[in-house]
C-alpha positions, 0 to 999 in steps of 0.5 A, spaced: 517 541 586 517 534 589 510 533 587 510 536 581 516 531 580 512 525 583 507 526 578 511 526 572 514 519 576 507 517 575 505 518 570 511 515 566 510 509 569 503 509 566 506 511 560 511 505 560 506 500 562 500 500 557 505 501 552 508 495 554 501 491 554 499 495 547 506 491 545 505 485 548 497 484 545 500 485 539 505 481 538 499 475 541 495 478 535 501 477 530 501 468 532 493 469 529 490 471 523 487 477 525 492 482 522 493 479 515 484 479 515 484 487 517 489 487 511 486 483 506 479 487 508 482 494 506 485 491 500 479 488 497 474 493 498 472 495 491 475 489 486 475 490 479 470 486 475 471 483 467 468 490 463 475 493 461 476 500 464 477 507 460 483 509 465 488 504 469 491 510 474 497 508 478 498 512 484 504 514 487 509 510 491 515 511 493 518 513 487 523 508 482 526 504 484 522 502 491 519 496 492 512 499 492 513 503 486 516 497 483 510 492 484 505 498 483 508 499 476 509 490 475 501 490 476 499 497 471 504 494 466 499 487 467 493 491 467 495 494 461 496 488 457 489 485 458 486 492 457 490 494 451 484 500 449 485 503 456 490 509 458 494 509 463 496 515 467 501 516 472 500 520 479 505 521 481 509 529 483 514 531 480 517 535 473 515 531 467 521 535 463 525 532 468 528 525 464 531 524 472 524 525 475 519 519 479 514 521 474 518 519 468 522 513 470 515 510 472 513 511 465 520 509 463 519 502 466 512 501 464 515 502 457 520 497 459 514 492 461 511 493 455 506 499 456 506 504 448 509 510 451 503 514 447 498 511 452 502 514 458 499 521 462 501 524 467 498 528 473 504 531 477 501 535 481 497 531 486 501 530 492 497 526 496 491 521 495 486 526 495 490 532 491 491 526 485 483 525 486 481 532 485 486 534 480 485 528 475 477 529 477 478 537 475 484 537 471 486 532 467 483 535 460 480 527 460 473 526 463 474 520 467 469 521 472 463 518 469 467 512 466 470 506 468 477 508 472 481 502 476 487 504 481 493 500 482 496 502 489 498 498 496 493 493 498 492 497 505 491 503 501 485 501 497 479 502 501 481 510 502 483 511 494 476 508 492 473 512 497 476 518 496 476 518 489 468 517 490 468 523 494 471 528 489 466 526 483 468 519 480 461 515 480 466 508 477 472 506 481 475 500 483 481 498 485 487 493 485 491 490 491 499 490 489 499 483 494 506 480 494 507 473 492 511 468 497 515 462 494 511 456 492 517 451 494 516 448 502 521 453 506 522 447 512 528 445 513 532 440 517 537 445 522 542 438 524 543 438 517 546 446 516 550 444 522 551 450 527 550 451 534 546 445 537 544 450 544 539 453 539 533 451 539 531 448 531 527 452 527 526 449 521 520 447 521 517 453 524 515 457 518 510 460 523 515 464 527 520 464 522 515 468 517 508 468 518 510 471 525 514 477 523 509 479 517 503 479 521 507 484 526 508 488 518 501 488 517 499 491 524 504 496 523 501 498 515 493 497 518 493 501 524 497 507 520 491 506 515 486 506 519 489 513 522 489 516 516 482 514 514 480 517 520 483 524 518 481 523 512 473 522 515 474 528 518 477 533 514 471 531 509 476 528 504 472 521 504 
């Protein structure tokens, strides 16, 4: 038992301490570039190009009001405007009879960007990346898989939903990244001038640690969930 005891010890240790190495290379790796390159890689892998699509799909997010469904629904509603010929369909799971359902509001608040409701479908049935693919691809009533089709999603999201709906039959998909915008104005400030303790080092001029820092640490966190999730879908056959 005292040695069973030894080895559970032991073990942890290990645990612990490559644990706190794999914490450490991170935080290393968020005063570089890297993370925001990776992040950049998977969200620009299949751009759209100027011919104008048949369908704008926008894939679900955290449903509305959330910031990714927000943005998802700001950069759909753009899209829509500069193709107006296209339909715009909405995959998203939920009750479309249901006026409270994430479906419906995410039509609700395209409609008030702009979007003519009549353009608007809907596949609620998918619940995930490869559900929503198989369905639109075998289910819509609309042949989409021999058209022009543009996705809107996260930009870490965008290699993985390209690849899947080429797996399910789609011979014409592109993708556009929801990137977020940062404020134009210089953030820098003079700390002696907003007063405060003086032990505290001055940041003001920092916008690395203050900002760049702790967004890269953000994007570590969003590109190594999603290179887990490309491998699983790599392994199930899905991409």
């Amino acid at each position: 038992m005292r040695r069973f005891f030894r080895k559970v010890i032991q073990v942890t240790k290990w645990l612990l301490a490559v644990s706190g190495g794999v914490f450490l290379l991170l935080c290393i790796l968020a005063f570089t570039t890297l993370p925001f390159h990776m992040y950049h890689r998977l969200a620009t892998y299949s751009l759209p190009g100027k011919l104008p699509p048949k369908a704008i799909v926008m894939l679900s997010g955290a449903g509305i009001p959330s910031e990714n469904g927000l943005i998802r629904a700001y950069f759909t509603a753009t899209l829509a405007a500069r193709y107006p010929e296209a339909i715009v369909l909405i995959a998203a799971p939920g009750d479309t009879s249901d006026m409270n359902s994430d479906p419906v509001r995410i039509a609700q608040e395209l409609a008030l960007r702009g979007v003519d409701p009549v353009r608007i479908y809907f596949e609620p049935e998918g619940k995930n990346t490869r559900g929503q693919a198989l369905n639109l691809a075998n289910g819509s009533g609309i042949d989409l898989k021999n058209t022009y089709i543009i996705l809107v999603t996260s930009p870490e999201h965008i290699t993985r939903a390209v690849k899947t709906f080429n797996r399910a039959g789609f011979s014409w998909v592109s993708g556009l990244p929801t990137f977020e915008t940062s404020l134009s104005e210089d953030l820098t400030f003079i700390d002696k001038d907003l007063k405060g303790n003086k032990v505290v080092p001055p940041i003001g001029g920092n916008l690395q640690f203050r900002y760049q820092f702790w967004n890269h640490l953000k994007y570590e966190i969003l590109v190594i969930r999603e290179y887990i999730a490309l491998g699983f879908y790599k392994l199930k056959g899905w991409i």
